[in-house]
Each structure stands twice: as structure tokens, then as C-alpha cells.
N, C-alpha and C positions, 0 to 999 in steps of 0.2 A: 545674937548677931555679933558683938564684941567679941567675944569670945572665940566665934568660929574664925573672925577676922583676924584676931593674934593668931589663930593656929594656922593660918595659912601664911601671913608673915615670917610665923616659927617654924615654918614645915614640917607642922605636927600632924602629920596623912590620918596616924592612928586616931585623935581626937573627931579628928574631922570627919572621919568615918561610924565613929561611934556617938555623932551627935546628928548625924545622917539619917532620916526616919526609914525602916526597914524594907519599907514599899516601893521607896525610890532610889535606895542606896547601890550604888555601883561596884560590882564585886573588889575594883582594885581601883584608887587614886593614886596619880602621878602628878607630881608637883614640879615647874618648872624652876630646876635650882639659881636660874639666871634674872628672876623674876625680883624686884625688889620692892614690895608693900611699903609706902607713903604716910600714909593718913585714909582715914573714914569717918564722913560725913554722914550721918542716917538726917533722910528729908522727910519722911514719915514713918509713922505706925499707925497701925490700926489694929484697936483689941489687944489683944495681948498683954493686961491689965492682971490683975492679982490675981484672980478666980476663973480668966476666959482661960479654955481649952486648944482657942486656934489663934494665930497671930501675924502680922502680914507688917512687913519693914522695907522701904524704900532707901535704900540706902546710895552711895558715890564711891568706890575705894581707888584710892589712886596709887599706880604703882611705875617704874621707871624695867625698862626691860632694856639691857645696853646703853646705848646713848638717848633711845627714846623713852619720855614720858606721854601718859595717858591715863583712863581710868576707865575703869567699870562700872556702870550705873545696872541696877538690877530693882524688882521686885521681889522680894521671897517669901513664903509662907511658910510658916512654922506653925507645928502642933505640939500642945503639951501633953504627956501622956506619965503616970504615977510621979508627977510633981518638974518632970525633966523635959527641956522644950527641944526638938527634935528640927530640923532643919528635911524644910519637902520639897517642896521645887518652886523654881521661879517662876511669877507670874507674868 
């Protein structure tokens, strides 16, 4: 979840797509250049422990778009698959 969250602060589309699990991955990501990432707060997990396979993170990312500030609160699900944990969809 880190991770995906620096790449979007970094507008790194390519990460962000190759950390995308296959079955919900969107042929093309667009990043809005005007967008400014904050800070991220994760408010839970669940699973997603050394050996579990699926993983589920509540997270807050706050971001400033022009003179407005705000945030994104989501659920997401992730799957780990030959050791690499794959970003699925929000819950």
C-alpha cells in the first residue's frame, strides 16, 4: 500500500500498473498532473501477515488539488501471488 501510494505521489503510472493485479488492471492509467499527495494514514489491515495470500488495508491519503485540500479514504484488497502483493480493487 506504501508503495503504491509513493507511486502515485511520484507519478509513476508504470509501477502502478505493474502492481495492478491482472484481472482488474485497467489497460491505460492517467494521472492527474495537478494532483498534490499529502500524507497517508492506513486505519487498518486485515491479514496480510507474512504467509497470508490476500490482504485488505483501510487506508486516508490526503492530497491538495489547486487551492483545494481533501482526501481519499478507501478500502482495498490485495493479493499476494509468487511472493509480490498485487493491488485488486476497492472494497
Amino acid at each position: 500500500m506504501r508503495s503504491r501510494y509513493s507511486a502515485f505521489a511520484l507519478g509513476l503510472r508504470r509501477y502502478l500498473l505493474e502492481t495492478w493485479h491482472e484481472t482488474t488492471r485497467p489497460k491505460e492509467l492517467e494521472l492527474d498532473a495537478q494532483m498534490r499527495w499529502l500524507g497517508l494514514v492506513i486505519l487498518a489491515t486485515r491479514a496480510g501477515g507474512a504467509t497470508a495470500t490476500r490482504g485488505v488495508v483501510e487506508f486516508e491519503a490526503h492530497y491538495s488539488l489547486g487551492q483545494d485540500r481533501d482526501s481519499q479514504r478507501e478500502v482495498s484488497s490485495f493479493v499476494r501471488e509468487d511472493g509480490a502483493w498485487f493491488y485488486v480493487d476497492a472494497l
